[in-house]
PDB file of N, CA, C and O in Angstrom:
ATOM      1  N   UNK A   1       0.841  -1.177   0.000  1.00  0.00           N
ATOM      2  CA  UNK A   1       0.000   0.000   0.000  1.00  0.00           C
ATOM      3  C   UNK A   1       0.879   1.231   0.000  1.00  0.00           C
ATOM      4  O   UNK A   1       1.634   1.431   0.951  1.00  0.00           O
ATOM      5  N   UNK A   2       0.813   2.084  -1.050  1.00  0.00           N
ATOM      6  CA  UNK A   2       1.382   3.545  -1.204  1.00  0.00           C
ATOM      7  C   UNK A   2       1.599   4.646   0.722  1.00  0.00           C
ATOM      8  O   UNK A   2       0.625   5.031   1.369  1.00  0.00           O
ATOM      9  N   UNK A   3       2.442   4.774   0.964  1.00  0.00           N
ATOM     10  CA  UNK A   3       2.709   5.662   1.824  1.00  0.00           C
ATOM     11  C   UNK A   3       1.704   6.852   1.579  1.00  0.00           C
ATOM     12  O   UNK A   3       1.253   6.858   0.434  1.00  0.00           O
ATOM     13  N   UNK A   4       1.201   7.981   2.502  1.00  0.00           N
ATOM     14  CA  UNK A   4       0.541   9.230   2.655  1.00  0.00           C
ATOM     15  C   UNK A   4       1.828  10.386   2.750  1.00  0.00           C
ATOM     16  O   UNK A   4       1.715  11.604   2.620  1.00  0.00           O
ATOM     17  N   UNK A   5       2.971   9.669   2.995  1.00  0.00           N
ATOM     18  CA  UNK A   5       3.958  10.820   3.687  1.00  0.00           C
ATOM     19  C   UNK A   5       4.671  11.109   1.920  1.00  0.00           C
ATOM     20  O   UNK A   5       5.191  10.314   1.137  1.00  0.00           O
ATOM     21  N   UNK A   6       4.429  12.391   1.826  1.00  0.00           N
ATOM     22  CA  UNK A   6       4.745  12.591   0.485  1.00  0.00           C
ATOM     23  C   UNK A   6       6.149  13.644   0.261  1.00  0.00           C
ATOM     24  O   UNK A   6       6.309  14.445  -0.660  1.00  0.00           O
ATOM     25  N   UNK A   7       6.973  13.392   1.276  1.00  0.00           N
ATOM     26  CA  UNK A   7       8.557  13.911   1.321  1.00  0.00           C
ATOM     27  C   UNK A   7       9.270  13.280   0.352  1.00  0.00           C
ATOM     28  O   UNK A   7       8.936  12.132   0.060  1.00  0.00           O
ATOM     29  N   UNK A   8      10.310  13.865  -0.283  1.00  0.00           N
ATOM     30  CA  UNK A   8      11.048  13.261  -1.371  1.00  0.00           C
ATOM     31  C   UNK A   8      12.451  13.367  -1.514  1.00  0.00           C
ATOM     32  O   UNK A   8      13.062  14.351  -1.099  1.00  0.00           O
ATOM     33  N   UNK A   9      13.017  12.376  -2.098  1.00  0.00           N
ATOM     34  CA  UNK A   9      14.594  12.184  -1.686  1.00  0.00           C
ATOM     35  C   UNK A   9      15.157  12.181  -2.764  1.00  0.00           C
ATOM     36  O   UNK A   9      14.298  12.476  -3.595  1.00  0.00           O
ATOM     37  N   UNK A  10      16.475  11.957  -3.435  1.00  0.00           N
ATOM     38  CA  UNK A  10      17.166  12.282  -4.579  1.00  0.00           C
ATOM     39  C   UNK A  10      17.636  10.421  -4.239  1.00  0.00           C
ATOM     40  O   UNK A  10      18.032   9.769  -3.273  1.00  0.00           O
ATOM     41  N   UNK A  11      17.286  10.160  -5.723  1.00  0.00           N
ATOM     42  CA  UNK A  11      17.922   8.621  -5.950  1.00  0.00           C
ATOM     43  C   UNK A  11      19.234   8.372  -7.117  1.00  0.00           C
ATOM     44  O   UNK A  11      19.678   9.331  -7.748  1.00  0.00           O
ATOM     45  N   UNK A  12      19.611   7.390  -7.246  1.00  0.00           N
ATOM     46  CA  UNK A  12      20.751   7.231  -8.167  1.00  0.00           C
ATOM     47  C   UNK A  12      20.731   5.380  -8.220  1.00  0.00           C
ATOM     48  O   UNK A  12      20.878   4.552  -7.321  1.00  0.00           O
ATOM     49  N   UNK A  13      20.478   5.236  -9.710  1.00  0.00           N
ATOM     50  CA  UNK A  13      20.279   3.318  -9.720  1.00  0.00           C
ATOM     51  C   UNK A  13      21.605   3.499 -10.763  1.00  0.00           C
ATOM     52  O   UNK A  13      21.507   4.407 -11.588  1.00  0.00           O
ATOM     53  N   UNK A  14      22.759   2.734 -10.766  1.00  0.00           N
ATOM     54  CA  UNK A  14      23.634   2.689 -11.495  1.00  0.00           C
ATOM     55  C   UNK A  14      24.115   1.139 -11.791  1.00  0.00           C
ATOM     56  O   UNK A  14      23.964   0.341 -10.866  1.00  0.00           O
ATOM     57  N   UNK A  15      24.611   0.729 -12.864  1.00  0.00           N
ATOM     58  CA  UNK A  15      25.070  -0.746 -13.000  1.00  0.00           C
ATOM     59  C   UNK A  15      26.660  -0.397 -13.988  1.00  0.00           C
ATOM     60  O   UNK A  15      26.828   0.560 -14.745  1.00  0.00           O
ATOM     61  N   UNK A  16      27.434  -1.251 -13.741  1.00  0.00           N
ATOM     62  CA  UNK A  16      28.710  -1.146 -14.362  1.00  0.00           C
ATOM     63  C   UNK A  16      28.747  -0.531 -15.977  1.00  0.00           C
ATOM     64  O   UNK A  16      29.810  -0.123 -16.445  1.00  0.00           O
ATOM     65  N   UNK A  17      27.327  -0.511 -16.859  1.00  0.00           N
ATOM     66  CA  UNK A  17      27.522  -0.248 -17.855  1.00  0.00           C
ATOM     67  C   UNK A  17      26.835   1.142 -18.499  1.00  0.00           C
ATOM     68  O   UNK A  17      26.903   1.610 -19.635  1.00  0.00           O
ATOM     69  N   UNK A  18      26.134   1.609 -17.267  1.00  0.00           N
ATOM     70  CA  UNK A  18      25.022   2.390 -17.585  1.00  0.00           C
ATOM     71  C   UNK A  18      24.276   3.076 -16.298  1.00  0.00           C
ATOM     72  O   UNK A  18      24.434   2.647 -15.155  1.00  0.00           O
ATOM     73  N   UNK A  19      23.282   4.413 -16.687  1.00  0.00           N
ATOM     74  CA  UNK A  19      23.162   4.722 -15.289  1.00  0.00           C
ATOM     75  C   UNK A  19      21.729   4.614 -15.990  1.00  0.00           C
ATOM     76  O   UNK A  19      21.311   4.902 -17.112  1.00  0.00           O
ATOM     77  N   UNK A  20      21.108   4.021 -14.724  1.00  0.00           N
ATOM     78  CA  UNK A  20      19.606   3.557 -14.664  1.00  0.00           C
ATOM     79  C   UNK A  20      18.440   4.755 -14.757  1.00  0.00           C
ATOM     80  O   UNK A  20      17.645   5.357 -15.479  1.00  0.00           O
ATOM     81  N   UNK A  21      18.818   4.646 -13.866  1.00  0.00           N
ATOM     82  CA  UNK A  21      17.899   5.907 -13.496  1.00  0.00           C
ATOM     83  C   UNK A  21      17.987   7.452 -12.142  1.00  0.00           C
ATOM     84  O   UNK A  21      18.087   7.096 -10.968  1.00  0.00           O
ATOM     85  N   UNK A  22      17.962   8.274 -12.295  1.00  0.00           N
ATOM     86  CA  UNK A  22      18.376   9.383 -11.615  1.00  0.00           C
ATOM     87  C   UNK A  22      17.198  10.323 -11.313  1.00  0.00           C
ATOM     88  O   UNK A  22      16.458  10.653 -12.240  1.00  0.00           O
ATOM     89  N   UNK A  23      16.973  10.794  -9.997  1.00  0.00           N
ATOM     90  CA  UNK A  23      15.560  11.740  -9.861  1.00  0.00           C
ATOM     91  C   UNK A  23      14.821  11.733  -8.594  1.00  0.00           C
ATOM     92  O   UNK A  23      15.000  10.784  -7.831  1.00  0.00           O
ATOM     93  N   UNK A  24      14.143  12.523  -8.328  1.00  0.00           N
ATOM     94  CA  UNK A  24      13.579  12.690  -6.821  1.00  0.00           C
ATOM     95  C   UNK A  24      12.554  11.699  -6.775  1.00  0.00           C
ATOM     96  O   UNK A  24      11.873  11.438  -7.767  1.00  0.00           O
ATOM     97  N   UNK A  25      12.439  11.249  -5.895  1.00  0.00           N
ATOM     98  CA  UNK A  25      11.278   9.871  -5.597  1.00  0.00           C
ATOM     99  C   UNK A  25      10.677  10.285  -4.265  1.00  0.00           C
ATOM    100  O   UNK A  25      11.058  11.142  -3.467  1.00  0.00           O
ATOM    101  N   UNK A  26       9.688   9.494  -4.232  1.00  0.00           N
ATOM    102  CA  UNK A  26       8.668   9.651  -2.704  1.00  0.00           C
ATOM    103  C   UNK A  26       8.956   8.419  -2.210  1.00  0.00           C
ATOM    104  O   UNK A  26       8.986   8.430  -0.979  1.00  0.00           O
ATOM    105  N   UNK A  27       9.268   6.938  -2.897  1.00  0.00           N
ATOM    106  CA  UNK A  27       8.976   5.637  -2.210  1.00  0.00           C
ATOM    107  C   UNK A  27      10.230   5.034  -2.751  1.00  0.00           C
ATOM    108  O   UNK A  27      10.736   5.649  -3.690  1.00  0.00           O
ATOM    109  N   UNK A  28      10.932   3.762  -2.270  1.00  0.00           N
ATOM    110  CA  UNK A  28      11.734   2.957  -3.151  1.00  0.00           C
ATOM    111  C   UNK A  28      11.446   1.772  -2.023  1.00  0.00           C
ATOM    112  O   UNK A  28      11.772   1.848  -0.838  1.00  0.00           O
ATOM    113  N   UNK A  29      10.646   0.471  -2.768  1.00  0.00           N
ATOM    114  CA  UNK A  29      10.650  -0.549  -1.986  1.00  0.00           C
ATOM    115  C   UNK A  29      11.860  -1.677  -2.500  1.00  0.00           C
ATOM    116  O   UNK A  29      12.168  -1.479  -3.675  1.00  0.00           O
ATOM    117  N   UNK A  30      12.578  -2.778  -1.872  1.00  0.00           N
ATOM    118  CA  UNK A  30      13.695  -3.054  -2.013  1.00  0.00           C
ATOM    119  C   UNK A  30      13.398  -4.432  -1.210  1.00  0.00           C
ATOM    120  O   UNK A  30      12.784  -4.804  -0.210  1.00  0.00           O
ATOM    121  N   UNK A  31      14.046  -4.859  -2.043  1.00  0.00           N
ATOM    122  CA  UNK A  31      14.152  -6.452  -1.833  1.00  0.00           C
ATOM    123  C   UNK A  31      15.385  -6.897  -1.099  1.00  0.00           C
ATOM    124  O   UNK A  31      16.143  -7.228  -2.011  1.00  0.00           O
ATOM    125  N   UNK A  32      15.812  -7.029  -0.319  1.00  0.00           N
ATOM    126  CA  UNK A  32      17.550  -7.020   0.603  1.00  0.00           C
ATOM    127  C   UNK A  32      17.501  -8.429   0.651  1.00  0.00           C
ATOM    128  O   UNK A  32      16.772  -9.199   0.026  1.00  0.00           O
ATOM    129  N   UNK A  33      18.888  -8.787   1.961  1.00  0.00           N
ATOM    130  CA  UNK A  33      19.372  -9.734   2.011  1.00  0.00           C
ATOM    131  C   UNK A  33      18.632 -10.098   3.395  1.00  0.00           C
ATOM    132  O   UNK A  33      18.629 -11.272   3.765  1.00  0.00           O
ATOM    133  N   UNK A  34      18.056  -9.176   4.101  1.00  0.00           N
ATOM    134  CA  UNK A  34      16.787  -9.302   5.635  1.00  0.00           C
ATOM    135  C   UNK A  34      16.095  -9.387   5.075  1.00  0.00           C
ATOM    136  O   UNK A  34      15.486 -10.252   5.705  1.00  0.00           O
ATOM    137  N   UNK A  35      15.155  -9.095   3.737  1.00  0.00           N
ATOM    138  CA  UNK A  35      13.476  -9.507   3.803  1.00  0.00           C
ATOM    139  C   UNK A  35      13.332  -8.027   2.860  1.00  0.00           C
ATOM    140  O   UNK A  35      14.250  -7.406   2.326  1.00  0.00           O
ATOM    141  N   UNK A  36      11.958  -7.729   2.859  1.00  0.00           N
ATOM    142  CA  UNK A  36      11.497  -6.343   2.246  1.00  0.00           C
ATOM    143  C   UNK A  36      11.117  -5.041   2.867  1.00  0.00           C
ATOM    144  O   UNK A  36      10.148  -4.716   3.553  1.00  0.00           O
ATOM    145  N   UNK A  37      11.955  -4.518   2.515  1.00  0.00           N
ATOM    146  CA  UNK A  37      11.391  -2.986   3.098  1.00  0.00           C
ATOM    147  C   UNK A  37      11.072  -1.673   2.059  1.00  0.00           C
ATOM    148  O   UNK A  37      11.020  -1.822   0.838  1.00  0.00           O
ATOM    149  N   UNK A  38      10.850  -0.253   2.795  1.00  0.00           N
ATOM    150  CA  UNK A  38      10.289   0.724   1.939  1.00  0.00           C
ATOM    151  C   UNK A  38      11.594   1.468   2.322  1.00  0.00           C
ATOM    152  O   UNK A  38      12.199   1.230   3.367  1.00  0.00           O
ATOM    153  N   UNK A  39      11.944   2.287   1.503  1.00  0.00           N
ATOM    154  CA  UNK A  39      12.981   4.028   1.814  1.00  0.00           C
ATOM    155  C   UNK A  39      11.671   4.910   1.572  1.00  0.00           C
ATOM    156  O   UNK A  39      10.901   4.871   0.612  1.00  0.00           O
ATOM    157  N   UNK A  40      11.634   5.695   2.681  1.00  0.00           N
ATOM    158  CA  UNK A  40      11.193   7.529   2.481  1.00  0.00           C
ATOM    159  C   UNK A  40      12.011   8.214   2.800  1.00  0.00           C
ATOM    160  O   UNK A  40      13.104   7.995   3.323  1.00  0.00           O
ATOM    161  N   UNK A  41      11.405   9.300   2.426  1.00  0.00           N
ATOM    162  CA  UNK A  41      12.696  10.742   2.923  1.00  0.00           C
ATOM    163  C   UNK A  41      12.749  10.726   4.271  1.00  0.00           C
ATOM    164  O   UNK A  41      11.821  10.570   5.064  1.00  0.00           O
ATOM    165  N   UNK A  42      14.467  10.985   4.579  1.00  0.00           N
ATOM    166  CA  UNK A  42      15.334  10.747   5.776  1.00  0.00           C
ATOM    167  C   UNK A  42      14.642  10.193   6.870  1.00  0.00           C
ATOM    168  O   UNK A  42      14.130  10.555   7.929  1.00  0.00           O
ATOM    169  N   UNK A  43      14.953   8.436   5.723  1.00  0.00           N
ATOM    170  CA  UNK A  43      14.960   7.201   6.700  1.00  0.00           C
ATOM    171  C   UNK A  43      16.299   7.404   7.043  1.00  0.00           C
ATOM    172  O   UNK A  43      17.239   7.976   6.491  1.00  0.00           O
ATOM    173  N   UNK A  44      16.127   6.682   8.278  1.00  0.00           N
ATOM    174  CA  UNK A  44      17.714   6.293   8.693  1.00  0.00           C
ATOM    175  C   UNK A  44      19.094   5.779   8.002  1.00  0.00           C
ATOM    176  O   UNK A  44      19.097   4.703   7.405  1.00  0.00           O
ATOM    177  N   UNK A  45      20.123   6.478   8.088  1.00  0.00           N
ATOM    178  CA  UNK A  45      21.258   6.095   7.343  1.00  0.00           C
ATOM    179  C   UNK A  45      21.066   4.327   7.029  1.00  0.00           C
ATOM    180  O   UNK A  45      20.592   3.662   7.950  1.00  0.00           O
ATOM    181  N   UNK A  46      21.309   3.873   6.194  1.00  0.00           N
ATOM    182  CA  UNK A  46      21.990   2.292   5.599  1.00  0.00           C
ATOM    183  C   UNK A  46      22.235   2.084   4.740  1.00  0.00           C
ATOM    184  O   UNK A  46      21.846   2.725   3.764  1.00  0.00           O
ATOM    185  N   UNK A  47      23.136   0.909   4.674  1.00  0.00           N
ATOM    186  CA  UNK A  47      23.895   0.226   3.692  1.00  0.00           C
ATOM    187  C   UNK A  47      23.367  -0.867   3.818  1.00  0.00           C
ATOM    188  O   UNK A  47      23.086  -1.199   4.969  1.00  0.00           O
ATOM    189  N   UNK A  48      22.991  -1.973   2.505  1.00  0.00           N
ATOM    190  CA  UNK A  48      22.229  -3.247   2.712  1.00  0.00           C
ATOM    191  C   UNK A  48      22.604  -3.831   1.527  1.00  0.00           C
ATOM    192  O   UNK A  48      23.583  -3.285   1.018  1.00  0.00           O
ATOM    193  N   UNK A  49      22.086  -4.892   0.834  1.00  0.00           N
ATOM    194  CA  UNK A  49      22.483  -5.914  -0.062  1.00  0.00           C
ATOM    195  C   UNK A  49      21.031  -5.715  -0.657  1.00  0.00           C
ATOM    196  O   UNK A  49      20.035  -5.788   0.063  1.00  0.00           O
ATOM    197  N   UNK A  50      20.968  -5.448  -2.068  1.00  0.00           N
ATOM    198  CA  UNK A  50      20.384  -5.666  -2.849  1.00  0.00           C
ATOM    199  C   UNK A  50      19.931  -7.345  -3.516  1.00  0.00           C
ATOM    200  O   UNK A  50      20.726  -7.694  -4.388  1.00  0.00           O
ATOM    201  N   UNK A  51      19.011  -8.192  -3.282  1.00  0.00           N
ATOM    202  CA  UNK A  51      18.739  -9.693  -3.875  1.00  0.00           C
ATOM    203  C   UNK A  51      17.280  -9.571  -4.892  1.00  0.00           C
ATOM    204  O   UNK A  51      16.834 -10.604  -5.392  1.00  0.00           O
ATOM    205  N   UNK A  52      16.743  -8.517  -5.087  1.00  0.00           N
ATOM    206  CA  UNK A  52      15.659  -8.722  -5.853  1.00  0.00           C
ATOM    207  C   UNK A  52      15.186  -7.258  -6.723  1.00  0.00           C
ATOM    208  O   UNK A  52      16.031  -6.382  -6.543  1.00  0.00           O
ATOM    209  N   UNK A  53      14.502  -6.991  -7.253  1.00  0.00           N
ATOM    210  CA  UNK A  53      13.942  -5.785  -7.892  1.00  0.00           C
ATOM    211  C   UNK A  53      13.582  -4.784  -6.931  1.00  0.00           C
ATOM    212  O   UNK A  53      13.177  -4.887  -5.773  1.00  0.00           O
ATOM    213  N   UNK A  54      13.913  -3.400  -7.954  1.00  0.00           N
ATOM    214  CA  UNK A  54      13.286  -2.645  -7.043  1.00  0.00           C
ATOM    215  C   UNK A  54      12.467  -1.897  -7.723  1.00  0.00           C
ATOM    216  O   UNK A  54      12.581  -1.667  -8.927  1.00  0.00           O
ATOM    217  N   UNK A  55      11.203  -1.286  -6.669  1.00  0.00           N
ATOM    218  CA  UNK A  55       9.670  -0.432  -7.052  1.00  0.00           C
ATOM    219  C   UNK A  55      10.076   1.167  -6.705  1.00  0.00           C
ATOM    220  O   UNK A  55      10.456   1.569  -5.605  1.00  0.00           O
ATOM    221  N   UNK A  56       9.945   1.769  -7.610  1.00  0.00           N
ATOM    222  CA  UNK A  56      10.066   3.200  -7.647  1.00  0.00           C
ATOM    223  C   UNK A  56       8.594   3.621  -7.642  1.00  0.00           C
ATOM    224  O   UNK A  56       7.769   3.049  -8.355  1.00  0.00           O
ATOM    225  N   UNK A  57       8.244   4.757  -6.724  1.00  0.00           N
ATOM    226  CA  UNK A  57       7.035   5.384  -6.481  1.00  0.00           C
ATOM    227  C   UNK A  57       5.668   3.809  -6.710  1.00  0.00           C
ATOM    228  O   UNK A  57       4.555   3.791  -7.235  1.00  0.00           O
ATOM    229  N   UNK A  58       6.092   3.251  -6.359  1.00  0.00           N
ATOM    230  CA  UNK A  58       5.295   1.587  -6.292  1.00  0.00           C
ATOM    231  C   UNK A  58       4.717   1.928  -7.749  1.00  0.00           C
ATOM    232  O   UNK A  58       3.620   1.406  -7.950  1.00  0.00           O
ATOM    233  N   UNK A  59       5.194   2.651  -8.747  1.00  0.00           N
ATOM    234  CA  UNK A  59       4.594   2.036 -10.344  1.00  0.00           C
ATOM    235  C   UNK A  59       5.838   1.803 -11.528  1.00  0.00           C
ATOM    236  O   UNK A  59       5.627   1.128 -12.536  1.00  0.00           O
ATOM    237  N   UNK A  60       6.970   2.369 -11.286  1.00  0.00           N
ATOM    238  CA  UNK A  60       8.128   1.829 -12.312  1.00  0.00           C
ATOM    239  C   UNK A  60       9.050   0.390 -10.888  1.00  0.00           C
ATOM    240  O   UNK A  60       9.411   0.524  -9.718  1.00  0.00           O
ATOM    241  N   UNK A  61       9.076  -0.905 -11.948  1.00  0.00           N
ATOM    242  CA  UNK A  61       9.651  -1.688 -11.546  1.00  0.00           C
ATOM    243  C   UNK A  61      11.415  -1.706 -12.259  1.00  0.00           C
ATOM    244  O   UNK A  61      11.459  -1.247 -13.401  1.00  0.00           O
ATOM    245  N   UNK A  62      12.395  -2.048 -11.841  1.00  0.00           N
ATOM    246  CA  UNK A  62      13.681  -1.980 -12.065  1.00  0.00           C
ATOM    247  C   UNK A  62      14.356  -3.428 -11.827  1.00  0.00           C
ATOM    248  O   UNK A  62      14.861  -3.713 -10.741  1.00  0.00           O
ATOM    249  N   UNK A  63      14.329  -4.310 -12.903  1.00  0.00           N
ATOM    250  CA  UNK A  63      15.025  -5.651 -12.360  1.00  0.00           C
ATOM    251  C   UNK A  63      16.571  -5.435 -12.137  1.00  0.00           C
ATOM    252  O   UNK A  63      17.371  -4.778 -12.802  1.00  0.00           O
ATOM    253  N   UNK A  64      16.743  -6.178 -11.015  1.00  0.00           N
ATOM    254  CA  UNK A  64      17.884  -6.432 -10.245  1.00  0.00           C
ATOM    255  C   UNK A  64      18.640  -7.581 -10.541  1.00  0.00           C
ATOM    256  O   UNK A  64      17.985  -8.136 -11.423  1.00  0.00           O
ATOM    257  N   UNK A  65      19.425  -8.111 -10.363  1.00  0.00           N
ATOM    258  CA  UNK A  65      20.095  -9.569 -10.391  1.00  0.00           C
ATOM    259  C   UNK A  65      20.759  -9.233  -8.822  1.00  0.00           C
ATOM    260  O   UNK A  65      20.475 -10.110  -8.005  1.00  0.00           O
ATOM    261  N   UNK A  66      21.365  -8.414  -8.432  1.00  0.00           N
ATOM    262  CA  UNK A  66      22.063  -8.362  -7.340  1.00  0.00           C
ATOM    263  C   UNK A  66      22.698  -6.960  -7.160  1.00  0.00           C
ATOM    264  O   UNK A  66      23.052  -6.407  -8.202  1.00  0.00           O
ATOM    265  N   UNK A  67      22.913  -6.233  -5.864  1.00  0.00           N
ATOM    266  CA  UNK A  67      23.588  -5.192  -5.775  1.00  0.00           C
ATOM    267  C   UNK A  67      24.016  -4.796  -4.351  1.00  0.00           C
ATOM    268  O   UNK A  67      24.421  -5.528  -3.447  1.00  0.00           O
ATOM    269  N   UNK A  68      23.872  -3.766  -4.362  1.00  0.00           N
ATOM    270  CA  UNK A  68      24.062  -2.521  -3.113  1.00  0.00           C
ATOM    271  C   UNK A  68      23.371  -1.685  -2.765  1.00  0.00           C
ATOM    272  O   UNK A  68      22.618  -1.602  -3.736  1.00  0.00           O
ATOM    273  N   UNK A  69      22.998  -0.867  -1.978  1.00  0.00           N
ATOM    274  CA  UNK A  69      22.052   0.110  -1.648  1.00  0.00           C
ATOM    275  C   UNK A  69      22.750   0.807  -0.635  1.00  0.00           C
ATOM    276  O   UNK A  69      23.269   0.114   0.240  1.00  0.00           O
ATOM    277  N   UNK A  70      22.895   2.309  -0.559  1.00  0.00           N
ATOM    278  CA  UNK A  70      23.034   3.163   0.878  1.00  0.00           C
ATOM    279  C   UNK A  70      22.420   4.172   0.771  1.00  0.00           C
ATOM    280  O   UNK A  70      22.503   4.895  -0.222  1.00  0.00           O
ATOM    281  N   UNK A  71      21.723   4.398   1.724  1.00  0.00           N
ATOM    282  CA  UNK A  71      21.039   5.672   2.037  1.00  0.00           C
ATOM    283  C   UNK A  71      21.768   6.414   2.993  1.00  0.00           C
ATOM    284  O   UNK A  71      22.185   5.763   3.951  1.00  0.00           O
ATOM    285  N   UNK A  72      22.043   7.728   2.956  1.00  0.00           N
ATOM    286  CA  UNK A  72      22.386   8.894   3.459  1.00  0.00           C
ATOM    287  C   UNK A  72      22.181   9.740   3.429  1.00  0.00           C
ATOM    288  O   UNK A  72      21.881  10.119   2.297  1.00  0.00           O
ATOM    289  N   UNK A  73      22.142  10.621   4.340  1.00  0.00           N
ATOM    290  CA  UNK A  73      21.752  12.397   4.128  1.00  0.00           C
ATOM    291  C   UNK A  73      20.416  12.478   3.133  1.00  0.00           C
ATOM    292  O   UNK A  73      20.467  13.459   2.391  1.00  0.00           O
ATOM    293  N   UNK A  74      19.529  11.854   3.008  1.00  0.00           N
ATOM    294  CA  UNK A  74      18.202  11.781   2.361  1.00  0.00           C
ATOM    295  C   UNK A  74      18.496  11.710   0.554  1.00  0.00           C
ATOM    296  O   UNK A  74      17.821  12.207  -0.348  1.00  0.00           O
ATOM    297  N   UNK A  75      19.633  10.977   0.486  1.00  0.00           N
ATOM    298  CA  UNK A  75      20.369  10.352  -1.037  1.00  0.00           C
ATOM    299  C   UNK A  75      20.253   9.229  -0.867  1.00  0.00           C
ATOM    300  O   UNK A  75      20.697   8.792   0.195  1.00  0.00           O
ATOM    301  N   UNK A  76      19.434   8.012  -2.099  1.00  0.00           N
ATOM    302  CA  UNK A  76      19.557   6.906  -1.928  1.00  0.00           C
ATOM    303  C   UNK A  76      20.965   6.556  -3.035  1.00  0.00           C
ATOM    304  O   UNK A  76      21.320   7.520  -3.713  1.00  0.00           O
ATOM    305  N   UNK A  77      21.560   5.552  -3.178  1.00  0.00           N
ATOM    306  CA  UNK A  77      22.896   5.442  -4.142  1.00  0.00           C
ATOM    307  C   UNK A  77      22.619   3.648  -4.017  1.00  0.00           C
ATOM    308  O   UNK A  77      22.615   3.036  -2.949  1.00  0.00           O
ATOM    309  N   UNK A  78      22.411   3.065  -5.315  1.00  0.00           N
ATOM    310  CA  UNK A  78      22.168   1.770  -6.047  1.00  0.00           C
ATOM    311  C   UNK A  78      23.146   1.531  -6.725  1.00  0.00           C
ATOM    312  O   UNK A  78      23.346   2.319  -7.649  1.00  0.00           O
ATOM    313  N   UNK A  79      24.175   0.317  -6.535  1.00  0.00           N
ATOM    314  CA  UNK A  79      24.797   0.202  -7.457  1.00  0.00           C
ATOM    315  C   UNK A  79      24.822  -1.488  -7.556  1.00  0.00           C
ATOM    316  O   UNK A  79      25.241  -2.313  -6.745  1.00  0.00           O
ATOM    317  N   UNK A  80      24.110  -1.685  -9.078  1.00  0.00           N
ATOM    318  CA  UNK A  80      23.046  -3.200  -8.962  1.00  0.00           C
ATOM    319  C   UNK A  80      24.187  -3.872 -10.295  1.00  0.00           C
ATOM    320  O   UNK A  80      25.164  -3.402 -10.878  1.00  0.00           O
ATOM    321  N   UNK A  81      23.344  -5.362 -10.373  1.00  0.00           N
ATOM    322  CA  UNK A  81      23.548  -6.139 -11.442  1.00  0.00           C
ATOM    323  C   UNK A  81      22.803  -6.201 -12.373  1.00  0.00           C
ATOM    324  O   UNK A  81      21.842  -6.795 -11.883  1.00  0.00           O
ATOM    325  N   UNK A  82      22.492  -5.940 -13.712  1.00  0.00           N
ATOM    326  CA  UNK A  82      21.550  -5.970 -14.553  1.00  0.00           C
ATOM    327  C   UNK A  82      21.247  -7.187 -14.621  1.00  0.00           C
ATOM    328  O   UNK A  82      22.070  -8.101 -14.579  1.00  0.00           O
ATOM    329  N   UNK A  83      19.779  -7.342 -14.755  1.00  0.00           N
ATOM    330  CA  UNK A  83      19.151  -8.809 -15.174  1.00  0.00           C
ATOM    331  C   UNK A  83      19.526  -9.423 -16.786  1.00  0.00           C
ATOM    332  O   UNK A  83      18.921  -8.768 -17.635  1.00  0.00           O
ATOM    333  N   UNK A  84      20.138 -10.208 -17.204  1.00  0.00           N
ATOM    334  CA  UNK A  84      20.349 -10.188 -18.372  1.00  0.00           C
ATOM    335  C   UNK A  84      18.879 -10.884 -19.063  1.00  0.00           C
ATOM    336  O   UNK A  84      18.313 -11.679 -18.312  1.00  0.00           O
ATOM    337  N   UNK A  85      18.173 -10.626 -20.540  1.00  0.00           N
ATOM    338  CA  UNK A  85      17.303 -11.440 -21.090  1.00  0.00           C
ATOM    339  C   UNK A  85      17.708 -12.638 -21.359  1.00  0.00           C
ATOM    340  O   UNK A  85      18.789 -12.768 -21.932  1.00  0.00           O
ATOM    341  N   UNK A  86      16.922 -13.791 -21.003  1.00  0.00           N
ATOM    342  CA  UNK A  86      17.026 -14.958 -20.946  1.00  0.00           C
ATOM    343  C   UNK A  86      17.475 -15.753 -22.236  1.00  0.00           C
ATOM    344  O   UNK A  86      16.851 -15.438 -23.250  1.00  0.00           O
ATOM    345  N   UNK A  87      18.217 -16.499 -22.349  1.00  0.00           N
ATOM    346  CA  UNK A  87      18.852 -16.615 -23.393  1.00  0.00           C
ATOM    347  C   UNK A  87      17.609 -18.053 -24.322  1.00  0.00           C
ATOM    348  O   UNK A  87      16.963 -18.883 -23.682  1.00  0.00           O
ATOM    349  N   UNK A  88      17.612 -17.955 -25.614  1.00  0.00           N
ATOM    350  CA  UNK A  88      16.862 -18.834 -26.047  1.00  0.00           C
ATOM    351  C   UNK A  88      17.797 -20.235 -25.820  1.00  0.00           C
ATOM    352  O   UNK A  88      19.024 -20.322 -25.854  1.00  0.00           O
ATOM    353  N   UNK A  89      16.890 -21.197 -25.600  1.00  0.00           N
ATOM    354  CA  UNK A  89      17.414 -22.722 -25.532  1.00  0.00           C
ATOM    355  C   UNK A  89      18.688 -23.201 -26.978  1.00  0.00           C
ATOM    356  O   UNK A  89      18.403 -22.919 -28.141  1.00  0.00           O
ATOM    357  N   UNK A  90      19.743 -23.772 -26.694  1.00  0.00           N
ATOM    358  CA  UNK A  90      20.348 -24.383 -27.653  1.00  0.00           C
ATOM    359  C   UNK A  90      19.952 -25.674 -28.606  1.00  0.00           C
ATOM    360  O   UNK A  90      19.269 -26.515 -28.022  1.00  0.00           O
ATOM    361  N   UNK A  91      20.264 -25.946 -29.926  1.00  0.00           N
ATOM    362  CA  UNK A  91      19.070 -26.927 -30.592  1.00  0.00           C
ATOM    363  C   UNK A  91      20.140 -27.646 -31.123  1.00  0.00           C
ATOM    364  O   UNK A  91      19.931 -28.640 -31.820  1.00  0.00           O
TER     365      UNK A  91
END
């Protein structure tokens, strides 16, 4: 369910080849290496392990393969694995 608290934070999704996506957000839900949680503006400082996709403003999804996450000073900073497309079967 969408948060009411409509404060907004500066994000950064980056992967070794490319930068994802960049821009002020209200929500980022996150799949870690503890379970699932939400970021709002100035949650508490952390650093965590990225294991699954992440939901921007709960309507753009961002596949993950694996990464990083730290939040600070009301900056989130992503630095993930791109999901590669699945490769067709060999014949």
């Amino acid at each position: 369910m969408p948060s009411a608290y409509t404060g907004n934070f500066r994000c950064v999704i980056l992967s070794a080849r490319q930068l994802i996506f960049e821009g002020e957000v209200g929500s980022l839900f996150i799949s870690g290496d503890r379970g699932e949680y939400e970021l709002l503006a100035y949650h508490y400082p952390l650093i965590g392990i990225v294991t699954g996709d992440v939901v921007i403003n709960w309507n753009k999804r961002v596949p993950v393969k694996g990464g990083v996450v730290r939040f600070f000073a009301n900056e989130c900073t992503i630095m993930m694995e791109e999901k590669m497309a699945e490769e067709a079967p060999a014949i």
